[in-house]
KEBA-606999 format. One record per atom (N, C-alpha, C): residue in three letters; x negated, y, z negated. Coordinates in steps of 0.2 Angstrom, whole numbers, plus 5000, padded with zeros to 4 digits. Layout:
N
ALAXYZ
...
//
This chain:
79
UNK455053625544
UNK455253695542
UNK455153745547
UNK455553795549
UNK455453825556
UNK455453905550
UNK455053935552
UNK454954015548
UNK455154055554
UNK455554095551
UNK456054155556
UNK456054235552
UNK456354265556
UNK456254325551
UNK457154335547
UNK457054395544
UNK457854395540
UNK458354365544
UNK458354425547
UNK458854445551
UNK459054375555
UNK458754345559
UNK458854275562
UNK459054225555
UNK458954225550
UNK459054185545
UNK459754215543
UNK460054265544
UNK460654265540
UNK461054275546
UNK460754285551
UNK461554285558
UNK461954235557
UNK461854185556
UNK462354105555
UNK462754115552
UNK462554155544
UNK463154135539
UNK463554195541
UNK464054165536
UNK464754215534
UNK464554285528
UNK464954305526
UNK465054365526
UNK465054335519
UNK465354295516
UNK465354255509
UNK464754245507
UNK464454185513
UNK463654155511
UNK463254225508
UNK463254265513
UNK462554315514
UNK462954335507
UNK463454365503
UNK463454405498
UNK463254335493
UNK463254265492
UNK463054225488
UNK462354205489
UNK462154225496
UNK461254225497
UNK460954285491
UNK461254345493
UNK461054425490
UNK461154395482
UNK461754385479
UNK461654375473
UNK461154335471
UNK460954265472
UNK460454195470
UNK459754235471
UNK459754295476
UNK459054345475
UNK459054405471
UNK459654405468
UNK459654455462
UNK459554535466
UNK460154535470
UNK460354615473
UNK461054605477
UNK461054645480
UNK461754645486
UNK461754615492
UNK462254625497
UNK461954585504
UNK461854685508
UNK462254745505
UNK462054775507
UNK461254785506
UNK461054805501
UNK460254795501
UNK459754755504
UNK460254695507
UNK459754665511
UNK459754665516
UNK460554695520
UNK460454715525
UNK460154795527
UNK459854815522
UNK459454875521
UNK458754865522
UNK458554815518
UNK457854785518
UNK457854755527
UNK458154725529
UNK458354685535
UNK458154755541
UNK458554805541
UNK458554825546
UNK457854885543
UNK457354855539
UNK456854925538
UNK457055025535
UNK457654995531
UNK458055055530
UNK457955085523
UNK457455035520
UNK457255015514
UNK456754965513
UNK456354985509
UNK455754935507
UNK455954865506
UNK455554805505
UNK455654745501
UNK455454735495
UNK455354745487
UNK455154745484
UNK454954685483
UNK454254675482
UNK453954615479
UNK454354555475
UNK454854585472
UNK455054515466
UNK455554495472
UNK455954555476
UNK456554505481
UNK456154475486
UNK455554485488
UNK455154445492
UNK455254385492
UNK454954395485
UNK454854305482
UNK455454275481
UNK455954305481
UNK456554285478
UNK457054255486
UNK456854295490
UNK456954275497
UNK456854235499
UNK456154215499
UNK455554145500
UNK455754095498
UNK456154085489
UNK456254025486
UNK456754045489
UNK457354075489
UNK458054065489
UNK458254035498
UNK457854045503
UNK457754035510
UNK457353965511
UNK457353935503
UNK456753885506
UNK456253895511
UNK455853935510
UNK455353955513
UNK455453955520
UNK456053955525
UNK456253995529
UNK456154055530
UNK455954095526
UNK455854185527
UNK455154175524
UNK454554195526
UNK454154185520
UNK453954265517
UNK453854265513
UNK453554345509
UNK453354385514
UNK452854345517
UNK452254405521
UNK452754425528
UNK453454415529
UNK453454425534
UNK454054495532
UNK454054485523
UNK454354555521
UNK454054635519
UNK453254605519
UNK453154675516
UNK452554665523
UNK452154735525
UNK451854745529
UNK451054735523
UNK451254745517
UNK450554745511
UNK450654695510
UNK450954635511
UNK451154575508
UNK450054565504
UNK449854535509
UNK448954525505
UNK448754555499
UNK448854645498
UNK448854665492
UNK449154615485
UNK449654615488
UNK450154585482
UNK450054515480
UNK449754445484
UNK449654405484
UNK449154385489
UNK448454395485
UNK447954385488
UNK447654295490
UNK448254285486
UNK448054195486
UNK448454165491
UNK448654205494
UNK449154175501
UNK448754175508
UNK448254215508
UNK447754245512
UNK447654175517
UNK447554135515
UNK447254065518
UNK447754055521
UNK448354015516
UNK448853985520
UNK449254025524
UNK449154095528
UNK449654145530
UNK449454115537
UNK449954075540
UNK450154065548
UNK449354025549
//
């Protein structure tokens, strides 16, 4: 498994994928390319929703700058 950031994670696809990635994370691809470009926060539930739906390709923590607040049990396994 190679962990990357968003942005690198959805350069590849189409225009199709990314709007079926946004939906399977339960938002838009506009929002995530909002989240993407720090134009907009990542709320916690799309975090996780990014993580599973990226097969942990993107992981959480590399969505929120508070990520440890919100998941103190990740604290070990972080990198």
């Amino acid at each position: 498994m190679c962990i990357m950031e968003l942005k690198e994670y959805l350069q590849n696809m189409t225009g199709e994928e990314r709007d079926a990635f946004a939906v399977k994370c339960g938002t838009t691809r506009g929002h995530i390319q909002n989240v993407m470009y720090g134009y907009k926060p990542c709320a916690t539930d799309l975090a996780v929703a990014i993580e599973r739906e990226s097969k942990k390709s993107v992981m959480r923590w590399n969505l929120r700058t508070d990520w440890a607040n919100h998941w103190p049990e990740l604290v070990s396994k972080h990198r």
